[in-house]
C-alpha beads as a LAMMPS data file, in Angstrom:
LAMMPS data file: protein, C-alpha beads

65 atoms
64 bonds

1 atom types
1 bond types

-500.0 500.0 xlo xhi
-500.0 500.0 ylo yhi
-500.0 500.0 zlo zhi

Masses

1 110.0

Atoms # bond

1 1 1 104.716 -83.315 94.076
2 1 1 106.621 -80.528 91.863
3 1 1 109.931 -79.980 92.590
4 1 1 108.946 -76.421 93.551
5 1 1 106.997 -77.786 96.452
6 1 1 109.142 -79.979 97.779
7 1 1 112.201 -77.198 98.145
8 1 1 109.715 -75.128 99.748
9 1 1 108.943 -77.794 101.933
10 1 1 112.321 -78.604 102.594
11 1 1 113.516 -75.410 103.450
12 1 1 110.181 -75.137 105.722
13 1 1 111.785 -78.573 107.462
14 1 1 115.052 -76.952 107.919
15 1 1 114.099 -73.219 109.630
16 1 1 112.211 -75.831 112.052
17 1 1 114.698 -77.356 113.208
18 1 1 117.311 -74.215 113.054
19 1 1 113.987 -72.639 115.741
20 1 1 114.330 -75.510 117.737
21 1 1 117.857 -74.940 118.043
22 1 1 117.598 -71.784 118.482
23 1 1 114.800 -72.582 121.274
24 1 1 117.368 -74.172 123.350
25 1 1 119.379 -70.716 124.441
26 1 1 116.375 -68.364 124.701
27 1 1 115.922 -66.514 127.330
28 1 1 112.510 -67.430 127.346
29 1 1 112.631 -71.124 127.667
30 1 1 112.532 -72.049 131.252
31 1 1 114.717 -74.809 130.572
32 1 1 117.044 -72.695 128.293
33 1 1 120.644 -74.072 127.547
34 1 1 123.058 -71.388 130.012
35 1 1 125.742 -70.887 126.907
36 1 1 128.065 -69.812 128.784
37 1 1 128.160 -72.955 130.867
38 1 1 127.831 -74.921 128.169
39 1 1 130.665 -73.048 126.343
40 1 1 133.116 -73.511 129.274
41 1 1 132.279 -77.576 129.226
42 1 1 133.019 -77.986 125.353
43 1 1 136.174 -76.174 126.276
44 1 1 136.971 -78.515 128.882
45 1 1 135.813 -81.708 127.074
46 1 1 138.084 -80.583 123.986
47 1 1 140.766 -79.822 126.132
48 1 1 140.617 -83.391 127.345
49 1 1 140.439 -84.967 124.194
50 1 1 143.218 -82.945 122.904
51 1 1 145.752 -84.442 125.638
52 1 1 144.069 -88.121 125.098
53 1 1 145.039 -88.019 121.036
54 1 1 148.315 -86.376 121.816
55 1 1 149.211 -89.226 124.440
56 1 1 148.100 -91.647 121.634
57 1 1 150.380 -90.077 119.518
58 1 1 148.392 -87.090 118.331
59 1 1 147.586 -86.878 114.904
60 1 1 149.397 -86.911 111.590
61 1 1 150.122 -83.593 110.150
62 1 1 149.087 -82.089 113.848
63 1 1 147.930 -79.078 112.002
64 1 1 144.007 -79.736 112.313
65 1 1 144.363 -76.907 115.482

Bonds

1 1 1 2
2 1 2 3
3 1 3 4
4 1 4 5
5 1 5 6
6 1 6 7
7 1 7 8
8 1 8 9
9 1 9 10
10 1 10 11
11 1 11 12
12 1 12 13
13 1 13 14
14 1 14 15
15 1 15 16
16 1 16 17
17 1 17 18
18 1 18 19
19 1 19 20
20 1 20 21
21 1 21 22
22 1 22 23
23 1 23 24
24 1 24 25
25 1 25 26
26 1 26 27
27 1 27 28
28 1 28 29
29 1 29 30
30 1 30 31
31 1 31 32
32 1 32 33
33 1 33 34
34 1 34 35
35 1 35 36
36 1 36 37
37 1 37 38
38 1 38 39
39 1 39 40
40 1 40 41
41 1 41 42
42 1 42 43
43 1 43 44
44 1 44 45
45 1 45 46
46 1 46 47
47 1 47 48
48 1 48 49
49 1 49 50
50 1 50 51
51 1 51 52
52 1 52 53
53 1 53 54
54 1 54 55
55 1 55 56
56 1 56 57
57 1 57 58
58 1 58 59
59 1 59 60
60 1 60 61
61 1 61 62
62 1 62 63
63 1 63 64
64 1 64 65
């Protein structure tokens, strides 16, 4: 296989999976991810780990946020 192919190929393997992503939050898919939902539950979850790390000590340098 050239090396011309395989980039092709590989760049064919990535914008499938970047459609299946993107698949997840259309409004046509039945089962379609409801963003803002999800949004609000990252929040939440982060929020949470946030206060776990900080009562561990937080981290060192505490300027990662």
């Amino acid at each position: 296989m050239t090396n011309e192919k395989a980039e092709l190929i590989n760049t064919l393997i990535e914008l499938e999976e970047r459609i299946d992503e993107i698949w997840e939050y259309h409004p046509e898919n039945p089962n379609r991810i409801d963003v803002e939902s999800e949004f609000n539950d990252l929040q939440r979850t982060r929020i949470l780990l946030q206060t776990q790390i900080d009562e561990l000590g937080g981290i060192e340098g505490d300027e990662w946020m």
